[in-house]
N, C-alpha and C positions, 0 to 999 in steps of 0.2 A: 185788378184788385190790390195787388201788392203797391201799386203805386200810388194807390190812392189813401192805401195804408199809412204809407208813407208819409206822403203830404199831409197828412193828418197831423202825425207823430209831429212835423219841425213846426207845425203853426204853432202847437202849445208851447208856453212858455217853460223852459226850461227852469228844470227841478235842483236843489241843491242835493249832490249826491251824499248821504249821509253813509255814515259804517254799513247800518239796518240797510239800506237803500240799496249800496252796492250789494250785500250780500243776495238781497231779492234779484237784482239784474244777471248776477250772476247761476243765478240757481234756475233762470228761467228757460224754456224748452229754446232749441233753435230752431226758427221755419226748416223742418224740412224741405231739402231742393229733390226734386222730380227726378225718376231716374231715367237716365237717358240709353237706351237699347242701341248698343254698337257693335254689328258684327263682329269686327276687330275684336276687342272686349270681347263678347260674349264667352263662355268657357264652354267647352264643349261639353254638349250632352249627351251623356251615355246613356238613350233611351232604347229599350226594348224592341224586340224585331218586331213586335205586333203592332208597334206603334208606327213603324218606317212603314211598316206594308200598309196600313193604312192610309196615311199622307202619302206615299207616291202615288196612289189613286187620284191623288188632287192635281198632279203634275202633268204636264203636257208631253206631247213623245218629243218634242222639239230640245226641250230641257234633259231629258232624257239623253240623248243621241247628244248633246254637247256635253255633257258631266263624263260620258262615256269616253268621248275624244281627250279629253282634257286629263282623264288619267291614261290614255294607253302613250299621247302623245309630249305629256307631260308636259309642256307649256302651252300657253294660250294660246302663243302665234304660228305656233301650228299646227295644233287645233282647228284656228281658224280658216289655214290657209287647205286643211285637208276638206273640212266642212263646206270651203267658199261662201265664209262669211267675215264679217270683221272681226277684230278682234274687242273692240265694243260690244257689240254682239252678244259675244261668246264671253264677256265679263256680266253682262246685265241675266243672259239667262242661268247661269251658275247661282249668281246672288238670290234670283228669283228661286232658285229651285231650293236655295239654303233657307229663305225664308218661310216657305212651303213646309219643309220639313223640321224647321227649329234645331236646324243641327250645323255643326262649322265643318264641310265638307273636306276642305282642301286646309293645311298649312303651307300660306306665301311663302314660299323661302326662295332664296337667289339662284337656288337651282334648279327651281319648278317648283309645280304643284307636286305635294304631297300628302297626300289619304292618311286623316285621321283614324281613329278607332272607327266614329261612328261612320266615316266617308267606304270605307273599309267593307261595313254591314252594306250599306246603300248597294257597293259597286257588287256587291255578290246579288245583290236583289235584279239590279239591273241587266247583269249577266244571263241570267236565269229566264227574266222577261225576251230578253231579245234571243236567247236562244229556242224557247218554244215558239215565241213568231220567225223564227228562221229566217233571223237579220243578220246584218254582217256586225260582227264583235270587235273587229280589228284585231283577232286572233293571230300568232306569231306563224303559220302555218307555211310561209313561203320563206325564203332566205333572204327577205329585206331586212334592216337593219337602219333605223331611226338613229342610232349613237353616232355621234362625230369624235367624242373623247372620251377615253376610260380612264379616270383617274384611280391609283392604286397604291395603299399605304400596305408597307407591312416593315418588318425585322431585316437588318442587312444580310445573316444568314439565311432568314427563308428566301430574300426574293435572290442571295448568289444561287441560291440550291434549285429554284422554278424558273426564273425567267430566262435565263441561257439556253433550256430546254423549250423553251415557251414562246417566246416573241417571237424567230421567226415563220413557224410556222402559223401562229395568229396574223403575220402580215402578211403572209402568202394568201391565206384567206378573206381576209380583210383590210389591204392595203390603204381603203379611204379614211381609217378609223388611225387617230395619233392615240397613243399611248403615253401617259405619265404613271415614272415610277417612283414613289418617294420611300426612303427606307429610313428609319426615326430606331430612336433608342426609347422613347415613350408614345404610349397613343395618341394623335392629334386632339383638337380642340374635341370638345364633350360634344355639342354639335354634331360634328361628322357633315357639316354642309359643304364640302367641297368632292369629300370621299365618293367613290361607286365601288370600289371594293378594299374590302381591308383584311387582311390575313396575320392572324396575330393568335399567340396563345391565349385566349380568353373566350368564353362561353356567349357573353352577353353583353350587346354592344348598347344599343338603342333599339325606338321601336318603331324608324325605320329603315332597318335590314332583318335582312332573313340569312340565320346561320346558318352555314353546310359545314359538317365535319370532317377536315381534312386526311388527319392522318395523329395516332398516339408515339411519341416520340418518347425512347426511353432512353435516360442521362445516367452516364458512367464517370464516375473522376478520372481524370485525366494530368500528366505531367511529360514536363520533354524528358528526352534520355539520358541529357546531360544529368538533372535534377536525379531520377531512378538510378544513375552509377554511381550517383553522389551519396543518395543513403540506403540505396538497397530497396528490397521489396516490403512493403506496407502493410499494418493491416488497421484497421477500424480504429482500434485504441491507441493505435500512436497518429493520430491525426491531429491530437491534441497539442502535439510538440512541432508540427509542420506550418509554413505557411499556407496558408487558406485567401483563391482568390471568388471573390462572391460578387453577385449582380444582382443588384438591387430596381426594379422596375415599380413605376407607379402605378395603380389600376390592381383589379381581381384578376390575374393572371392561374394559367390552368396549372402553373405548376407550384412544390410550396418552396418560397422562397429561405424557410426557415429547416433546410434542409439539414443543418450542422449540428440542431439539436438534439439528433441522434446520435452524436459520435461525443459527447463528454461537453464538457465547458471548454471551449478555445479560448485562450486571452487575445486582448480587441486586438494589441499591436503585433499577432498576428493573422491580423485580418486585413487581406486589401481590398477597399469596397470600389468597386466601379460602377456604373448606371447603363453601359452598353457589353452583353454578353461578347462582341465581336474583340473586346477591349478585354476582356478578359480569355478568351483564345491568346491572343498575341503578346499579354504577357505569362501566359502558362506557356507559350513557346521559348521564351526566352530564359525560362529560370526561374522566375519569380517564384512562382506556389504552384499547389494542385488546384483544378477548376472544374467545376460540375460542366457536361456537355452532350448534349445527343450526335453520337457517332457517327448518323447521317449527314450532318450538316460541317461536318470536319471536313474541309477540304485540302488535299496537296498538304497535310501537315503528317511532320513525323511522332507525332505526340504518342503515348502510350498509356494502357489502362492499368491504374493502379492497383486496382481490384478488380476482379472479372462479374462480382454482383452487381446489378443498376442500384442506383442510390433515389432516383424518383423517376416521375413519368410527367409528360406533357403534354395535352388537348391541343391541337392546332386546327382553329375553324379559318373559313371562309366566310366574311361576312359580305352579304354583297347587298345593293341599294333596291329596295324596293320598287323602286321607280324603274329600272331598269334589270332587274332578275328576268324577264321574261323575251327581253329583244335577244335575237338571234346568235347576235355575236358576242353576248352575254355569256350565252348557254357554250357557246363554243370557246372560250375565255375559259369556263370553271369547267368544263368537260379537257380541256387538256392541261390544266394547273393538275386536278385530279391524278392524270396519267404523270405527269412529274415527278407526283410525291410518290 
């Protein structure tokens, strides 16, 4: 139809475009183009559980039992290779069973599949099914372990204060599992697509991990003893005559960063700002200033407390990947970080 639209339109003899003319051409409607329905594209729908329980009735138990592998196994290939199908397969019945239901199950990302909000609803629906038919869930219930690699962000004083405690007896337990540790002075990309755990002062990462609360850290000022012989013992209102070393982190962090606005107006140039706490230890050791610090994380240092009141407190969660909160050596990973702290 359009084309013959067309053909129509060049046979006539063209018009000379007057003011009037153009105004009219431009004023006129444009052929709406067709919308084209692309998975990818589509945004997810946050439909109703009576709606899901509905459409899974439309679904096969085949589609079923692959959407199920597909989240405990978390990529496709082996998914497939547990199911003994291809990996073809196990892409066309996923798609099938998204299109079933009008909802985007899984977000591709380069570290697997991972469960939207709605994918989320489903897998609790499906749960539930195969548990009254007394199927197998691929429940965590034996001491296997699907993980090849734990990737692990946090602060260079949490992970000096857990992992010295921690890794060898996680590789006595799990010697086939490598370990990365990365220790950053800000949180990694927003993402978190490389992340499986991340331990960090902050409440709320993305959505998907699941926090566990580690432990409430409470910070005392601190100086070396050179500095303390040098002017004596302190109190609250002369902090305003002191150097001040402060640390400045990007992100909603659990503690307040704006901790000095308690103690009077400091002037800026005495203020040294740094962006890694561990940076500010080590020039509170040398002389520089006083530095806000939780005492447990002081290591082999001779530093001394200014004041014997804490000055704030700090939330230190565990965030760990959704995708993997449930595999064995997960649980045994954050059951003895746990005993660390």
């Amino acid at each position: 139809m359009a084309e013959q639209f067309l053909s129509l339109v060049f046979k006539k003899e063209a018009k000379t475009v007057t003011q009037k003319r153009s105004l009219q051409i431009t004023k006129r409607k444009k052929p709406r183009t067709p919308k084209v329905s692309h998975l990818r594209k589509r945004q997810e729908n946050v439909s109703c559980e009576n709606h899901l329980n509905e459409t899974l009735l439309c679904a096969n138990i085949l589609q079923l039992k692959v959407f199920h592998a597909c989240v405990y196994y978390k990529t496709r290939r082996l998914a497939a290779k547990n199911l003994k199908m291809s990996p073809s397969a196990v892409t066309y019945n996923i798609q099938k069973l998204e299109d079933i239901l009008r909802v985007l199950l899984f977000d591709r990302e380069p570290r697997g599949y991972e469960l939207t909000t709605s994918g989320d609803k489903v897998y609790q629906m499906v749960n539930e099914i195969f548990s009254k038919l007394q199927w197998d869930t691929y429940n965590d219930a034996t001491d296997k372990t699907n993980i090849h690699q734990i990737k692990i962000f946090t602060t260079l004083p949490l992970g000096i204060s857990v992992f010295p405690k921690v890794l060898k007896q996680f590789k006595d337990a799990f010697p086939q599992i490598q370990l990365c540790i990365y220790t950053l002075s800000a949180l990694p990309d927003k993402k978190f697509k490389e992340a499986d755990v991340i331990i960090w002062p902050i409440d709320q990462i993305s959505r998907g991990f699941e926090a566990i609360h580690l432990k409430t850290y409470q910070s005392y000022l601190f100086a070396s003893p050179e500095y303390m012989k040098k002017f004596g013992s302190l109190s609250s209102a002369d902090l305003t005559n002191h150097s001040i070393i402060v640390t400045r982190v990007s992100g909603n962090t659990t503690f307040d960063a704006n901790w000095m606005a308690g103690f009077g107006n400091i002037p800026p140039e005495n203020i040294t700002e740094v962006n890694h706490s561990y940076m500010a230890l080590k020039l509170c050791e040398v002389g520089v200033g006083i530095a806000l610090y939780p005492p447990d994380l002081i290591h082999r240092s001779q530093l001394v407390k200014v004041m014997n009141e804490p000055v704030g407190t700090a939330d230190v969660y565990l965030h760990c990947h959704k995708n993997v909160i449930h595999d064995q050596a997960m649980k045994t990973l954050v059951g003895l970080i746990k005993k660390a702290l």
